[in-house]
C-alpha positions as a Python dict, from the first residue, in 0.01 Angstrom:
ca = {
    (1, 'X'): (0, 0, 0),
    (2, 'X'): (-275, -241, 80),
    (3, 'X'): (-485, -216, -255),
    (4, 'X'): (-503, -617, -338),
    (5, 'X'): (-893, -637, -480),
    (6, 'X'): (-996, -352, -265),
    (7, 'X'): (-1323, -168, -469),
    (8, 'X'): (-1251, 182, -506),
    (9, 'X'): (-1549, 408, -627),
    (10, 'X'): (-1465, 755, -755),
    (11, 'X'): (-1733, 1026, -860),
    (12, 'X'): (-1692, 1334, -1074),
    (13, 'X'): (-1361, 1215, -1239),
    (14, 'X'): (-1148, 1501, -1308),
    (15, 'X'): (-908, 1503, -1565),
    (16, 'X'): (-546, 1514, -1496),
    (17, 'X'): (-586, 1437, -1109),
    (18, 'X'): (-839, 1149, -1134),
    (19, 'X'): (-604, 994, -1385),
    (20, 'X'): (-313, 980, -1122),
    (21, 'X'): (-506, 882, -909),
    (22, 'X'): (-728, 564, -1047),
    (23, 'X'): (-353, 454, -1214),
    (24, 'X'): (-196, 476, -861),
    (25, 'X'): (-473, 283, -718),
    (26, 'X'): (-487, 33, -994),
    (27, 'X'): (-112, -4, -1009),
    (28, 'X'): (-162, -117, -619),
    (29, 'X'): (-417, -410, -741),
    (30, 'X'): (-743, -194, -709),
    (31, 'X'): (-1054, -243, -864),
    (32, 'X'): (-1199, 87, -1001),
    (33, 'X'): (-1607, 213, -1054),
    (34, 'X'): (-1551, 558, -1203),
    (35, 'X'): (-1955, 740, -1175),
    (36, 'X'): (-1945, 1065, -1331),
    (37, 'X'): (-2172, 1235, -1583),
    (38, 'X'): (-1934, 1211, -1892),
    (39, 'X'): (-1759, 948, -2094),
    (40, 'X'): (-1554, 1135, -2309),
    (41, 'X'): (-1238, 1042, -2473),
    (42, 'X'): (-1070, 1079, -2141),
    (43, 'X'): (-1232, 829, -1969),
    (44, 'X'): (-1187, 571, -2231),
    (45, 'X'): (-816, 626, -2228),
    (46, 'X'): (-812, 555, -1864),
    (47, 'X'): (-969, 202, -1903),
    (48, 'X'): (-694, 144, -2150),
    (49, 'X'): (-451, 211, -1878),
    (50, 'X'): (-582, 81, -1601),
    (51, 'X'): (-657, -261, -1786),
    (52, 'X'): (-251, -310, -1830),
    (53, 'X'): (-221, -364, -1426),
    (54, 'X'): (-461, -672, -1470),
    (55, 'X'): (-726, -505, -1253),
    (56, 'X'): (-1106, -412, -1306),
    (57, 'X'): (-1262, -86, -1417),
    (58, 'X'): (-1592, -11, -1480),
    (59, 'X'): (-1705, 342, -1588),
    (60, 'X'): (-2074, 429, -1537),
    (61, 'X'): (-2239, 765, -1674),
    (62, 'X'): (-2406, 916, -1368),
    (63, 'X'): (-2622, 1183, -1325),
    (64, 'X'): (-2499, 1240, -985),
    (65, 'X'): (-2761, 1477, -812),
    (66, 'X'): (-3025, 1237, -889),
    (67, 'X'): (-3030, 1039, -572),
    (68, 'X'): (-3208, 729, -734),
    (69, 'X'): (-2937, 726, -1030),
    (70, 'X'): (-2603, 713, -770),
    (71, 'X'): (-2820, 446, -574),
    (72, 'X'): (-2896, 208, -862),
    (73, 'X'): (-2577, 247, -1028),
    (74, 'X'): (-2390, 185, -638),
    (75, 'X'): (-2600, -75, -634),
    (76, 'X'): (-2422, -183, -953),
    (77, 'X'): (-2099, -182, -849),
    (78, 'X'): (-2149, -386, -564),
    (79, 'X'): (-2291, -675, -741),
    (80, 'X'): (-2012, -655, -1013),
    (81, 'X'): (-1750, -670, -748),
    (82, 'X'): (-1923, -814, -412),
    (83, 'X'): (-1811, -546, -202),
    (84, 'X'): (-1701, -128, -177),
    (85, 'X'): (-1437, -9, 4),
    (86, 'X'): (-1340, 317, -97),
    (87, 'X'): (-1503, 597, -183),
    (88, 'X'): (-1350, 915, -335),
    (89, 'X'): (-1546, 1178, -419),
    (90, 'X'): (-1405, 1512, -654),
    (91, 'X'): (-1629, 1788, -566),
    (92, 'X'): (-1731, 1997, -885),
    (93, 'X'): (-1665, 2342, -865),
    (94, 'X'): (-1768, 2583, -1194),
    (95, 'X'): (-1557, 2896, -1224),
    (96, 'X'): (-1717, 3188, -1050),
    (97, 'X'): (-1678, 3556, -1052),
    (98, 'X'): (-1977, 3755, -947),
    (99, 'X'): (-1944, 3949, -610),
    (100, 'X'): (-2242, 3878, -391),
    (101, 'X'): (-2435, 4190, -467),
    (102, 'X'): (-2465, 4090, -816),
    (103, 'X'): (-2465, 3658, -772),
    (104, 'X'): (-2764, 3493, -920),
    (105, 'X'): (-2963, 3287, -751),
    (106, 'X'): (-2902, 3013, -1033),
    (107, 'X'): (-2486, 3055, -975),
    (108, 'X'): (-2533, 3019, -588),
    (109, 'X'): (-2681, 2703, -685),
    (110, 'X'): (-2488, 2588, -940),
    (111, 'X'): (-2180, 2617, -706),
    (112, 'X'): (-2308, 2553, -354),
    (113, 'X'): (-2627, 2351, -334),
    (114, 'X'): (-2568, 2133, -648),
    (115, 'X'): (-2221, 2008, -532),
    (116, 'X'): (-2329, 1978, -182),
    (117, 'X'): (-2631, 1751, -296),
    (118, 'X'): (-2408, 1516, -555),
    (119, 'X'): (-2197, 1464, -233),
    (120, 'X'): (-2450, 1378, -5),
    (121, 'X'): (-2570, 1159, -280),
    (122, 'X'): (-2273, 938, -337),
    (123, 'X'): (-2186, 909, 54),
    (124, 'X'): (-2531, 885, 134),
    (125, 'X'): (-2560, 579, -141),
    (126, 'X'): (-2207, 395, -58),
    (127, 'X'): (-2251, 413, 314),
    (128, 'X'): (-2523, 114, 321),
    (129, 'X'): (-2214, -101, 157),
    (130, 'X'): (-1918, 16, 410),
    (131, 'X'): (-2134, -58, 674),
    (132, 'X'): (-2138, -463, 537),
    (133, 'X'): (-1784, -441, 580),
    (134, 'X'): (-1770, -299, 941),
    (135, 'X'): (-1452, -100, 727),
    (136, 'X'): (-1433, 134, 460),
    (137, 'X'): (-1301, 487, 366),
    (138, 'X'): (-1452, 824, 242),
    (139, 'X'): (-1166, 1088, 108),
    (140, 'X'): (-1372, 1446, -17),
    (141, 'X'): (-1123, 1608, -224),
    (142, 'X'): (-1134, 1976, -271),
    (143, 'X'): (-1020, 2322, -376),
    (144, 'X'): (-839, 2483, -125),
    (145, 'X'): (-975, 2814, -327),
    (146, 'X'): (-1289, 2732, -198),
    (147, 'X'): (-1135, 2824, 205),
    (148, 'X'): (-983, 3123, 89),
    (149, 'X'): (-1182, 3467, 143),
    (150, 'X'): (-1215, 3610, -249),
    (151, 'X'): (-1399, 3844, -446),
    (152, 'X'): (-1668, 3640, -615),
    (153, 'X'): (-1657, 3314, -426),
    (154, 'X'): (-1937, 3302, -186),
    (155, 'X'): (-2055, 3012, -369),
    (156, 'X'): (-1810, 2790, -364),
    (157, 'X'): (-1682, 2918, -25),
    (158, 'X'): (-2015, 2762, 93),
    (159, 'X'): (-1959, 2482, -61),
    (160, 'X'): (-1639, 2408, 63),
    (161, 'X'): (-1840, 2462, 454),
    (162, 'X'): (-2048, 2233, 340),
    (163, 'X'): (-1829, 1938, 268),
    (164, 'X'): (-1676, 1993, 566),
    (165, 'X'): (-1959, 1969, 796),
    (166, 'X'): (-2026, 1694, 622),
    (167, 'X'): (-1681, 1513, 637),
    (168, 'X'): (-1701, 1580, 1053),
    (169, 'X'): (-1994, 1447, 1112),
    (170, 'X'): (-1979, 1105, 875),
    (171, 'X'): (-1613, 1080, 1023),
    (172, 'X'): (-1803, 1137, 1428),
    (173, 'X'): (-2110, 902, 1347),
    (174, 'X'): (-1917, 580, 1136),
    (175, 'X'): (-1575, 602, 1341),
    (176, 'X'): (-1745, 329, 1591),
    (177, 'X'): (-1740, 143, 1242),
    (178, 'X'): (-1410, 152, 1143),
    (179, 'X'): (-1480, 361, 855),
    (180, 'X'): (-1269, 690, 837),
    (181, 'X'): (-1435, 1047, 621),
    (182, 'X'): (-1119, 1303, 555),
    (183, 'X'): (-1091, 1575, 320),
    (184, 'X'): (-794, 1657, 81),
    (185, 'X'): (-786, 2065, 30),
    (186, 'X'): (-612, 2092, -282),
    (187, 'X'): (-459, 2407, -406),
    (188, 'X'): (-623, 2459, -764),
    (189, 'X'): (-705, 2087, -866),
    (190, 'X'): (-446, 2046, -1209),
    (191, 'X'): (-698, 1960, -1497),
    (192, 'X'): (-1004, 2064, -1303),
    (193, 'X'): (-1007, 2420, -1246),
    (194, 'X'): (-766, 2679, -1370),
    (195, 'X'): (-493, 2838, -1113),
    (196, 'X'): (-569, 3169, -904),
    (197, 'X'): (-370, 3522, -994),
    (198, 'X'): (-113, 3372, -686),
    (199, 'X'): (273, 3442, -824),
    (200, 'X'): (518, 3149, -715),
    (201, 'X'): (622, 3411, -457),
    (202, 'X'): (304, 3307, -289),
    (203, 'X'): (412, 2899, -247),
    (204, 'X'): (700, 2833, 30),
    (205, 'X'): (772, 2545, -221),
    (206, 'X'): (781, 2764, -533),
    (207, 'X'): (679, 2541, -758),
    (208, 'X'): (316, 2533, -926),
    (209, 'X'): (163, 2186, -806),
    (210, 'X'): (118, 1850, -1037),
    (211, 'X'): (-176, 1598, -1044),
    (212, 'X'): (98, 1356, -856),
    (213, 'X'): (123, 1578, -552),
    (214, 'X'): (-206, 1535, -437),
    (215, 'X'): (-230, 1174, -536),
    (216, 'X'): (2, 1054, -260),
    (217, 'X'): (-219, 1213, 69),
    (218, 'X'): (-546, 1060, -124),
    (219, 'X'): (-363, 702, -125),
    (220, 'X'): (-278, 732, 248),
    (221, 'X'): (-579, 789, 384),
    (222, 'X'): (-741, 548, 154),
    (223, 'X'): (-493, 295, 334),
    (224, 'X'): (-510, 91, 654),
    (225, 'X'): (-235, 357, 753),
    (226, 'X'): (-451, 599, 811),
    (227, 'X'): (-718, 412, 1016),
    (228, 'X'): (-722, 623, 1357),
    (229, 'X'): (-759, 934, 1136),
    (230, 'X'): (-1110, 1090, 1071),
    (231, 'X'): (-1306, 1374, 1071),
    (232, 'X'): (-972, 1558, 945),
    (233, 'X'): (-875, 1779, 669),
    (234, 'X'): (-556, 1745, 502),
    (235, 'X'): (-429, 2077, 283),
    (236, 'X'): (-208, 2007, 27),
    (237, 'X'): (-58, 2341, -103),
    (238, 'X'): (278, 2388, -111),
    (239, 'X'): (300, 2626, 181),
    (240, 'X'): (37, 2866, 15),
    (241, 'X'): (-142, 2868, 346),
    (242, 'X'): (135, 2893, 586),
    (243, 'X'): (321, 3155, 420),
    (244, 'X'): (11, 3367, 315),
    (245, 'X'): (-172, 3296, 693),
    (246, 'X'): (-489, 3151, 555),
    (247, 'X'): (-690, 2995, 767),
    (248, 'X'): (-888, 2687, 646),
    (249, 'X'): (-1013, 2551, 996),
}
């Protein structure tokens, strides 16, 4: 795909998936800002990787609801490299559990408001730098969980409206841009959160999924193949919603 010196920025790296996909991107000639709130041992392996494709990465520790933070360390980004082009944000989601009668105020917060605000932070903060481009692309990647009706999920279920709204109306208001928004609806994110009670029964492709499934719909709509697409989500799922009748729109 068309990668050559493109900047990507990616927020809340996660794990096993955000590995995939920063070496995919990399491998495709991609320069790569990761801005997340850790630099463990993880992250440094993944600037030992990406450094092998002859390509740039840059990780800087974020705290990513603090709106002047993400701005200043955008900011930073775009004088290292001249230019963003990408952004792909992970939305953080913390296990839940507690049915509504009994959630916290401080666990509806932790899972819907917090996210929602880190999001809004990191578009909200790239945006300026698309907009120099007259092009540019925003992929939201999250947990399809968070569309599924579930004991103990009202958090994260209003997240997951949340990011949604927001994807529609970034895709509606930049489109005359050229810049596409699109989510990715990923059945429990590999490395990121743990997998639901579902049996393989549940999955038309019967087969849990990898950190490389998800990897490939991310690329495409970070391409110029997907420029007439926006304001869409894209669930990636292995048939869990077909064959179980979910309903994510």
């Amino acid at each position: 795909m068309d990668f050559n010196l493109k900047t990507v920025v990616i927020t809340s790296w996660i794990k096993e998936i955000g590995r995939s996909i920063s070496l995919a991107l990399a491998r495709e000639g991609a320069n790569l800002a990761i801005l997340c709130d850790t630099n463990d041992d993880e992250i440094s392996t993944i600037v030992k990787e990406v450094k092998q494709f002859d390509t740039q990465i840059m990780i800087i520790q974020t705290n990513l609801a603090d709106p002047e933070d993400v701005k200043k360390n955008m900011e930073e980004v775009y004088k290292v490299f001249g230019k963003i082009d990408i952004l792909i944000n992970f939305v953080p989601v913390e296990a839940e559990g507690e049915i509504f009668e009994n959630l916290s105020y401080q666990n509806f917060e932790q899972n819907a408001i917090l996210p929602t605000k880190m999001i809004f932070n990191c578009c909200k903060a790239a945006v300026q730098y698309l907009l120099k481009n007259e092009y540019g692309k925003i992929i939201n990647l999250v947990n399809l969980g968070q569309c599924m009706a579930e004991l103990g999920k009202s958090g994260s279920s209003t997240l997951r409206e949340s990011i949604w709204g927001i994807t529609k109306n970034l895709g509606k208001e930049l489109a005359g841009k050229k810049i596409t928004v699109n989510v990715v609806e990923a059945h429990y994110i590999p490395g990121g959160l743990t997998y639901a009670s579902e049996s393989l029964n549940d999955f038309s492709y019967k087969a849990r999924s990898k950190a490389d499934d998800f990897t490939g719909s991310v690329l495409f709509l970070a391409s110029s193949k997907s420029n007439y697409i926006t304001g869409q989500l894209i669930i990636v799922d292995g048939g869990l919603e077909a064959k179980n009748k979910v309903r994510c729109l």
